[in-house]
ROGU-896492 format. One record per residue (C-alpha): residue in one letter; chain; x, y, z. Coordinates in steps of 0.05 Angstrom, whole numbers, plus 5000, padded with zeros to 4 digits. Layout:
N
<atom><residuo>A</residuo><cadena>A</cadena><u>X</u><v>Y</v><w>Z</w></atom>
...
***
This chain:
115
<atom><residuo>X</residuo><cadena>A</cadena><u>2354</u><v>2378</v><w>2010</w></atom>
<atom><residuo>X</residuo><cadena>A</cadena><u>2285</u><v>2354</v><w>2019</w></atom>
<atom><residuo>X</residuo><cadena>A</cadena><u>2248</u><v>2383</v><w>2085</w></atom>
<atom><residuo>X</residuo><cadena>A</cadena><u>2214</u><v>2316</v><w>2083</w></atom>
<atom><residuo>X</residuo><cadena>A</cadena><u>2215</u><v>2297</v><w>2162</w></atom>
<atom><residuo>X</residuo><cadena>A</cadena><u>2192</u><v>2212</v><w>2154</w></atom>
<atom><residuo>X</residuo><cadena>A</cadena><u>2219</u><v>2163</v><w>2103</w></atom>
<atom><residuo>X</residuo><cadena>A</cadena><u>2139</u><v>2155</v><w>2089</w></atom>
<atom><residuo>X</residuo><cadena>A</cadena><u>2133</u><v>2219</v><w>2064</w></atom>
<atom><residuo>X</residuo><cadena>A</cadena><u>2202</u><v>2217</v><w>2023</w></atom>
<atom><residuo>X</residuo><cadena>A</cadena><u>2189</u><v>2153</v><w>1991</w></atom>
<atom><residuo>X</residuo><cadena>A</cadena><u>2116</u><v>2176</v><w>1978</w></atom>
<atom><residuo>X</residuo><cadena>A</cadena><u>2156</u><v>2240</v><w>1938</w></atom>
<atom><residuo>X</residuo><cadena>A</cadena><u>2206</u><v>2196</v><w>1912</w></atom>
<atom><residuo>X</residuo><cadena>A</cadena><u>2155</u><v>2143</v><w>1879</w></atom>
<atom><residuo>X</residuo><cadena>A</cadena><u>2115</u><v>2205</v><w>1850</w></atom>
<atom><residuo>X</residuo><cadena>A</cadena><u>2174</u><v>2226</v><w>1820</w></atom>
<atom><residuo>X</residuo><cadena>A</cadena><u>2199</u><v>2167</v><w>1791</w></atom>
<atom><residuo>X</residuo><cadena>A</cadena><u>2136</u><v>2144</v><w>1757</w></atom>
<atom><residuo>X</residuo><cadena>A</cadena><u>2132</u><v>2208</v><w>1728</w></atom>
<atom><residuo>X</residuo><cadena>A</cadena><u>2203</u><v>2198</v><w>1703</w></atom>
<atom><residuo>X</residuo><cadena>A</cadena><u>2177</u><v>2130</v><w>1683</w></atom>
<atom><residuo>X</residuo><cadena>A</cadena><u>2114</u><v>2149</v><w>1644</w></atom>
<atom><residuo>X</residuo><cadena>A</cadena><u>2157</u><v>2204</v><w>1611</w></atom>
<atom><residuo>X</residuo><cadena>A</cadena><u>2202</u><v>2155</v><w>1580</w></atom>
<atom><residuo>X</residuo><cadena>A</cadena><u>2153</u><v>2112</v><w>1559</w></atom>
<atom><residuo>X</residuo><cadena>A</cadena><u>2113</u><v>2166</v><w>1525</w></atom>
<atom><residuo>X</residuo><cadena>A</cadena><u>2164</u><v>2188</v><w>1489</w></atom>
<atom><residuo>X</residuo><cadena>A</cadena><u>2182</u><v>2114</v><w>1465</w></atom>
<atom><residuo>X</residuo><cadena>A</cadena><u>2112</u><v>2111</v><w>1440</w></atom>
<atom><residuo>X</residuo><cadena>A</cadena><u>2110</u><v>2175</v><w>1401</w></atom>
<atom><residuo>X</residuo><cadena>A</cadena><u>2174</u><v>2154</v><w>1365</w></atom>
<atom><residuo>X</residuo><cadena>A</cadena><u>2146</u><v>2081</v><w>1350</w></atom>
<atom><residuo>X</residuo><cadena>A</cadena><u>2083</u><v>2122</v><w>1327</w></atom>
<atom><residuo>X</residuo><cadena>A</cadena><u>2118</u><v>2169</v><w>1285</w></atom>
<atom><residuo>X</residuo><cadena>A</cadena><u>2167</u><v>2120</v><w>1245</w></atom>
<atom><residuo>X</residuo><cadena>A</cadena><u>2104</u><v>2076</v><w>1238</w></atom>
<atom><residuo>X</residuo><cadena>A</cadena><u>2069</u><v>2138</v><w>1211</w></atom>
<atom><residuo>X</residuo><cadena>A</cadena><u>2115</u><v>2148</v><w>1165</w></atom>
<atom><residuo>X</residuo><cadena>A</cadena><u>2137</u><v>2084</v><w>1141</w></atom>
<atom><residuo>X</residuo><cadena>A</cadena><u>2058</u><v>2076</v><w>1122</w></atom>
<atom><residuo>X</residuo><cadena>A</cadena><u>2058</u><v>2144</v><w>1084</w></atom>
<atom><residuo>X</residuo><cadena>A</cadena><u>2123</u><v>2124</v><w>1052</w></atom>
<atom><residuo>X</residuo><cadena>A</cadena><u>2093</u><v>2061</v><w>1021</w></atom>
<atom><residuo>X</residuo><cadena>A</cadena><u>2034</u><v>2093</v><w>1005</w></atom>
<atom><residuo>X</residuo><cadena>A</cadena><u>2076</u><v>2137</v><w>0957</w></atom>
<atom><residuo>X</residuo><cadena>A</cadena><u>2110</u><v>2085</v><w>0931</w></atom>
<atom><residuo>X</residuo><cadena>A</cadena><u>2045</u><v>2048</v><w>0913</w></atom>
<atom><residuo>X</residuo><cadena>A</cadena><u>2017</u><v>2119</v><w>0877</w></atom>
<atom><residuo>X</residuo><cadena>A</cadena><u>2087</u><v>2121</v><w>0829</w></atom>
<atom><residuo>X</residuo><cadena>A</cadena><u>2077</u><v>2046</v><w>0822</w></atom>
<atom><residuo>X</residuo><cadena>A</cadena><u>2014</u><v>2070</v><w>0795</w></atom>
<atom><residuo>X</residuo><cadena>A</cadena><u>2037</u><v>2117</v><w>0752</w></atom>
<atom><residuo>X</residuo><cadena>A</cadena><u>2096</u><v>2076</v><w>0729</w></atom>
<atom><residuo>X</residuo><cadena>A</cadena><u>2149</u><v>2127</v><w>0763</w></atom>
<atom><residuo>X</residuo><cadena>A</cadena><u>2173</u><v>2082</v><w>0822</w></atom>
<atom><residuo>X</residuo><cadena>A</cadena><u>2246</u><v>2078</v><w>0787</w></atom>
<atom><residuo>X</residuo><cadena>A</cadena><u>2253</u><v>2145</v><w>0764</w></atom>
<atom><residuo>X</residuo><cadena>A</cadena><u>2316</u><v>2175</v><w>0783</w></atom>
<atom><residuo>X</residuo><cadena>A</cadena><u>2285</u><v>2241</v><w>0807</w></atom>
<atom><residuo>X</residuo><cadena>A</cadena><u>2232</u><v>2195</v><w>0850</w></atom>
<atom><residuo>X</residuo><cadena>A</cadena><u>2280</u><v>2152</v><w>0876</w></atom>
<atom><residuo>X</residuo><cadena>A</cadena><u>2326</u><v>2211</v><w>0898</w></atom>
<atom><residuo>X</residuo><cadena>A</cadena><u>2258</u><v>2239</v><w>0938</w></atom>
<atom><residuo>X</residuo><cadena>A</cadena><u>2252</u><v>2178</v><w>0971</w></atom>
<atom><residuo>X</residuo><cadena>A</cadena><u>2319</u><v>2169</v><w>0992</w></atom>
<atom><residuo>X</residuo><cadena>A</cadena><u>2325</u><v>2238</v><w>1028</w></atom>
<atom><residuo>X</residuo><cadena>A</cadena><u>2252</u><v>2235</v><w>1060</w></atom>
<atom><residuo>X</residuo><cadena>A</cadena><u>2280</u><v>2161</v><w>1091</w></atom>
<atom><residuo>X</residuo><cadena>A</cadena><u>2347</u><v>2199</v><w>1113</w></atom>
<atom><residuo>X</residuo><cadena>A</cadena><u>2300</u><v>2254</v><w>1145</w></atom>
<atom><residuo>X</residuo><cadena>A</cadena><u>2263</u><v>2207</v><w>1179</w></atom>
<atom><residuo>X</residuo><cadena>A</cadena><u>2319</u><v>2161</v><w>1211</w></atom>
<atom><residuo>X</residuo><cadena>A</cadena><u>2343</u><v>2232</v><w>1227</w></atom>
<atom><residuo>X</residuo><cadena>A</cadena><u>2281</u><v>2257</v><w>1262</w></atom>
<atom><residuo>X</residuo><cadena>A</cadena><u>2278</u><v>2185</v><w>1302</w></atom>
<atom><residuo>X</residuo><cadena>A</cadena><u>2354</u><v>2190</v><w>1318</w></atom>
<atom><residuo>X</residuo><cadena>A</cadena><u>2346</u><v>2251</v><w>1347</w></atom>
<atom><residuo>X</residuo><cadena>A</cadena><u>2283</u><v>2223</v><w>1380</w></atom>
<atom><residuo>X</residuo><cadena>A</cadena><u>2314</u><v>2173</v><w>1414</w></atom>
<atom><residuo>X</residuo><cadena>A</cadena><u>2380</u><v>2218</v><w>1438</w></atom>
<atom><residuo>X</residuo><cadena>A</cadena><u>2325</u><v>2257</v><w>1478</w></atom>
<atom><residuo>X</residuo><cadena>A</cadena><u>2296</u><v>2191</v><w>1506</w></atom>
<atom><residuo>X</residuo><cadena>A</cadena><u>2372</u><v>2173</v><w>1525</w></atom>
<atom><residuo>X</residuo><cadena>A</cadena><u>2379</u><v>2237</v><w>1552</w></atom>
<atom><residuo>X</residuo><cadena>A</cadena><u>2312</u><v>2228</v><w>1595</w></atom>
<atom><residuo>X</residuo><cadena>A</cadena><u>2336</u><v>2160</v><w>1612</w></atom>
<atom><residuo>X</residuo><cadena>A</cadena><u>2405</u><v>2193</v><w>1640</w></atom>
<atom><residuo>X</residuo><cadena>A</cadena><u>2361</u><v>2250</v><w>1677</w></atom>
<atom><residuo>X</residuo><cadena>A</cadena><u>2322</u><v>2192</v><w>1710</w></atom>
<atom><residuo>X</residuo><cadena>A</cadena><u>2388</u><v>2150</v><w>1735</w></atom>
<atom><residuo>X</residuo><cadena>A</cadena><u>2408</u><v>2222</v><w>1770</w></atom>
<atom><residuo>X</residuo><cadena>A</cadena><u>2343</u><v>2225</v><w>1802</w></atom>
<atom><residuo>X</residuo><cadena>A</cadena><u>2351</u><v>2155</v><w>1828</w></atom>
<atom><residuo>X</residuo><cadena>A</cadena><u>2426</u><v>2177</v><w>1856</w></atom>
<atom><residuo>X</residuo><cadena>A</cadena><u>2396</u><v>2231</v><w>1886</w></atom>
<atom><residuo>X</residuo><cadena>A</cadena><u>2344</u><v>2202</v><w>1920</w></atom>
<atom><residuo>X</residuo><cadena>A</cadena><u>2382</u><v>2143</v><w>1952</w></atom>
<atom><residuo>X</residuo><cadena>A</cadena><u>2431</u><v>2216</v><w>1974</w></atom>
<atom><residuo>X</residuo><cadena>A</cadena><u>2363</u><v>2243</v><w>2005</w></atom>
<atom><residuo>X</residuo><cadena>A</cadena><u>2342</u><v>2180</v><w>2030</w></atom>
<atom><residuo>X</residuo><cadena>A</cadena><u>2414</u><v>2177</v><w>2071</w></atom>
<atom><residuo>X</residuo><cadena>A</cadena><u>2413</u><v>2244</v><w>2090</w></atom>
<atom><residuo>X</residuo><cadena>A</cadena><u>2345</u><v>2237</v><w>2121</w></atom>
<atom><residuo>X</residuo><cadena>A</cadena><u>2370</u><v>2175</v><w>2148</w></atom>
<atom><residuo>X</residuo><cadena>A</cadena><u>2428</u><v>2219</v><w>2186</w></atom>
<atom><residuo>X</residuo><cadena>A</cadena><u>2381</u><v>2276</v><w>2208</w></atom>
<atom><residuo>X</residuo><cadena>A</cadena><u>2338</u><v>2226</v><w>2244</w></atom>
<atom><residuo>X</residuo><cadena>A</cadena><u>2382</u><v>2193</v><w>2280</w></atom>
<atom><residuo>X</residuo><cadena>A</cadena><u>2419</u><v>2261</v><w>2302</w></atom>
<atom><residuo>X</residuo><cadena>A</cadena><u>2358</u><v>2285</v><w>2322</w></atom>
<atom><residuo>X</residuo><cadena>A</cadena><u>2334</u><v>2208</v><w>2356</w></atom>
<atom><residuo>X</residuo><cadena>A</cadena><u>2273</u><v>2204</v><w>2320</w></atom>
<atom><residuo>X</residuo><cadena>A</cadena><u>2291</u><v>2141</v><w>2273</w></atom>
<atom><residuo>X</residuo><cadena>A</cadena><u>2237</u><v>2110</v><w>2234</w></atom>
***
């Protein structure tokens, strides 16, 4: 329980919290949108050097590409479980506040000092 004694002062704590929670998310979005950007670029940036060097449909090449695509849709899917799994951490933290917010609520009003 929070030893928050006004709603002012919870809800200042709880709007700190949740924009943190917030900003989180959306970093983490962004560094996975950066990343599979990244390497999308780098990708056909290879592609264009065994182009180049008349390699692109090579078996060997081909078989390099494929696994450093798998590797990267497995990097961003386990990206995005961690931004899922923030997402879930924040939709606690909401729960729990509106438990605080009640709770404060019920101390209050035991003690007569509603806001």
């Amino acid at each position: 329980m929070t030893e928050h004694t006004t709603f002012r002062e919870l809800e200042d704590a709880h709007d700190r919290e949740a924009s943190a929670a917030r900003d989180r998310i959306e970093q983490a979005e962004e560094h996975i949108h950066y990343y599979r950007s990244q390497m999308i670029r780098m990708q056909e940036h290879f592609y264009d050097i065994a182009r180049s060097a008349g390699v692109q449909d090579d078996p060997r090449f081909q078989h390099e590409l494929r696994r450093v695509t798998t590797q990267i849709d497995d990097n961003v899917s386990e990206a995005t479980r961690v931004v899922i799994r923030f997402d879930d951490e924040r939709t606690e933290m909401t729960t729990r506040h509106r438990r605080e917010r009640e709770e404060l609520r019920e101390r209050l009003r035991q003690t007569g000092a509603a806001q």
